[in-house]
Each structure stands twice: as C-alpha cells, then as structure tokens.
N, C-alpha and C positions, 0 to 999 in steps of 0.2 A: 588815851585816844582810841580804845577800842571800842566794838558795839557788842550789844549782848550775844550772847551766842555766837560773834565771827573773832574770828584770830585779830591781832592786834597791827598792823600796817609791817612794824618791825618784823615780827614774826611772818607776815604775806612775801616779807623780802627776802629773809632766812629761807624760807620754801622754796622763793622763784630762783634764788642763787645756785641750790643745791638742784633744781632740775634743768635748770640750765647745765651744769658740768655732769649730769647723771645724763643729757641729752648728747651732748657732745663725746661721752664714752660710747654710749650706746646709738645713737640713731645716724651712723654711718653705714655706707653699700660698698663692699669690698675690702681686699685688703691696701690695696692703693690709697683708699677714701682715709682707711684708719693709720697712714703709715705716718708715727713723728719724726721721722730723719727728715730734715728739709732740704729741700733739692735749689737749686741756685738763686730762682727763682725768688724763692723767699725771703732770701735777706736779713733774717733774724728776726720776721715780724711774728712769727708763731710766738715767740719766746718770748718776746713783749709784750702779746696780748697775755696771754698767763699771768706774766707779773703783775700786769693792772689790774686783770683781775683779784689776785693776790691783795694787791692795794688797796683797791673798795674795798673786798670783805670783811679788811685790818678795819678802815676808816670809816663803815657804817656799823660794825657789830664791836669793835673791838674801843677803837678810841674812844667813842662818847662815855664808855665806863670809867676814864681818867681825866679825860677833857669833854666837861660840863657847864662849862659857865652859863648863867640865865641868856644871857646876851647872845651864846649861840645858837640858840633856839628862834629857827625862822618865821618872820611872822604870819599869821592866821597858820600856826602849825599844823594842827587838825585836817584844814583841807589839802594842803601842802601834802602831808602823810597820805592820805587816802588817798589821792590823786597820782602817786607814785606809787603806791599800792594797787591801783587800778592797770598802771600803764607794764606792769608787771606780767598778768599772761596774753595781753594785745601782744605786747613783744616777743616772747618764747613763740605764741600761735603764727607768727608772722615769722621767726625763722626758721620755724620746724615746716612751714609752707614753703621757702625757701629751698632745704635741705630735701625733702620729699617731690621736688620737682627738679633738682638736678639731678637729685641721689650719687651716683656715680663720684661725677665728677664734682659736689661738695667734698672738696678735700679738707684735714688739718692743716695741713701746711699748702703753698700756694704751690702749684705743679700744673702742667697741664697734661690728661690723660689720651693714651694713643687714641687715635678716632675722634678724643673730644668734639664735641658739637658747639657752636657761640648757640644756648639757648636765649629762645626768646619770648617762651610760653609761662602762663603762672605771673605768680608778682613780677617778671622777668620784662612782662609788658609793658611795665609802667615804672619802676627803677629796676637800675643796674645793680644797686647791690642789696634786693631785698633782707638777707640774710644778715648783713652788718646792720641795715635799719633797724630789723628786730630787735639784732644783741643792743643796740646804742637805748631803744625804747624800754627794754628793758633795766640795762643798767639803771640807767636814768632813774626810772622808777626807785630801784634800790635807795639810790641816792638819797630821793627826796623823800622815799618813805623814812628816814631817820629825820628829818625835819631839821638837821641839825647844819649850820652854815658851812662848819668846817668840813663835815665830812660831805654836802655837798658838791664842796669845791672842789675838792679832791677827789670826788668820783669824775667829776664832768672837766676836770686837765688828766686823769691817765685816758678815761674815754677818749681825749682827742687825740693824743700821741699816740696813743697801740691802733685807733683806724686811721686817724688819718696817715698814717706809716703806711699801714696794711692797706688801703684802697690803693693809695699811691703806686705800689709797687704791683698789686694786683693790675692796674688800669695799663702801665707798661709792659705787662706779663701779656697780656688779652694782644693790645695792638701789636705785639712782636709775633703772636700766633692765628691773628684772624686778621689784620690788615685793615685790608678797606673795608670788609664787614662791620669790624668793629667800630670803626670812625664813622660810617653811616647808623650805625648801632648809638653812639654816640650823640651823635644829631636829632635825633628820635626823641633818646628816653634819658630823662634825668640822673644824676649819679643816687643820689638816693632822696630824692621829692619828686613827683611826678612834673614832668613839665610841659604849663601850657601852652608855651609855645615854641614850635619848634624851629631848632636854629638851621641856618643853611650847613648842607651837608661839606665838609671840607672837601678841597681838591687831592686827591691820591698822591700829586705831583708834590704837595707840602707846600703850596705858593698858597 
C-alpha cells in the first residue's frame, strides 16, 4: 500500500504514535502542567488513557503480525490506510494547537491551576475539548491506517472508554470551578464538533 518514495500508511502511524507520546513528554509549561501524581480530580483517568494507549499500539503494530486472516483486512484497504494516514498529523496539529493555547493550564493529569482562566480563545472557540479532538483524530488514524477490522475495533472501544471517562470527569471538574461560566460556556460551544446551533443557556438555579 505504499507510494514510491513516501513511507507506507503503517509506518505514517508508527511515526504519528511516537510523536504524539515524544509531544506529551515534552510540549508541556511548567512543572504543575508535567506533574503525574493525580490530584482528585482525576479519578484514574490519566491511567486509563495510557493503557489505551498501550492497547492500540499492541493492536495496530503488534497483533496483525499473529492475527491475519484475509477476512480481516477491511475493504477498499488502500484508501481506508491512507486516509488514516492522513488524519494522522491534522490530529497531533490540532492538539498541539490545543496544548499551545492553554499552555499552562494543559495538564497530564485533570487539576485545576491557582488563577486558572476558563479559556476561550484558539480552537477553544469553537469546541470544548479541542485537545481530546485531536488525540481521538489522531488515534483514529492509527487505527485505520492498519486497515485491519480487528485492530480497528479495538482502537475505536479503548478510544471511547479512556475520553469518554476523561471528558466526563473533566466537564464535572470545569462546572465545579467556573460555575455559570462554564454552563454558559456550555451553551455556546460544542463538546467536541462545533455547534450550529446554539442551545439556550441553562438557568444558574438548575430548574
């Protein structure tokens, strides 16, 4: 599935895997931003997204070397690979936009920082959690760049249990420390699709 002179889909995924976790060592602001003790907040969801992570890497580099059957190979694979190959640095580019507009306050683990701000400039505009978008467009990619069904599907059920955990508890975290910012915050801007329309703001009262 490759083309002359470019790396092969699998190999685009190998790279975007390794700069993603070489991003998340390195493209942190502070020592708060880089601390892994997780503070209550978090709930265990740091630890979870690791292991999914973990998971892909097993199920798109590892497993198709033991589990090959014809049959798992998804069909028109070719564009399938490429296409997941593609959605590869749109995602990293889009959480490293993310990560460089909150700076600070992108922590590893879920925390909120003294002074923190509810930003709302950058992708911040238009979804809530540009940064998960990214990783999610990214993985994704991985996934599909193996073309392969099994390890599809196992990249896109740990994807949904390590965010959708992680959002969940993030979105409780925000309203417990911005309020009615955040609930008007809310009403605005989509959790992670932009949304064209926007819904009425909830009452502060919770009626």
């Amino acid at each position: 599935m490759g083309l002359p002179g470019f790396p092969t889909p699998i190999a685009i995924a190998g790279l975007g895997a390794v700069a993603f976790l070489l991003m998340d060592l390195a493209v942190r602001f502070g020592r708060e931003a880089r601390r892994i003790d997780a503070a209550p907040a978090d709930r265990g969801t740091t630890q979870v997204a690791y292991r999914a992570f973990l998971v892909i890497v097993l199920a798109v580099f590892v497993l198709p070397r033991f589990v090959h059957p014809a049959w798992l190979e998804v069909p028109l694979a070719p564009a399938v690979a490429w296409t997941g190959a593609a959605m590869i640095p749109i995602g990293l580019l889009l959480r490293l936009w993310a990560t460089l507009t909150l700076r600070h306050a992108y922590t590893r683990t879920l925390r909120i920082q003294p002074g923190q701000e509810l930003i709302r400039r950058g992708p911040y505009r238009w979804v809530r959690h540009p940064g998960y978008l990214g990783s999610l467009v990214m993985w994704s990619g991985v996934g599909l760049a193996s073309a392969n069904r099994l390890s599809i599907a196992i990249v896109f059920a740990a994807l949904a249990i390590a965010y959708g955990r992680r959002i969940h508890h993030e979105e409780a975290m925000l309203r417990a420390a911005f309020g009615d910012r955040h609930r008007a915050y809310r009403a605005e801007v989509g959790l992670l699709l932009p949304r064209l329309i926007r819904r009425p703001e909830p009452r502060s009262d919770g009626v």
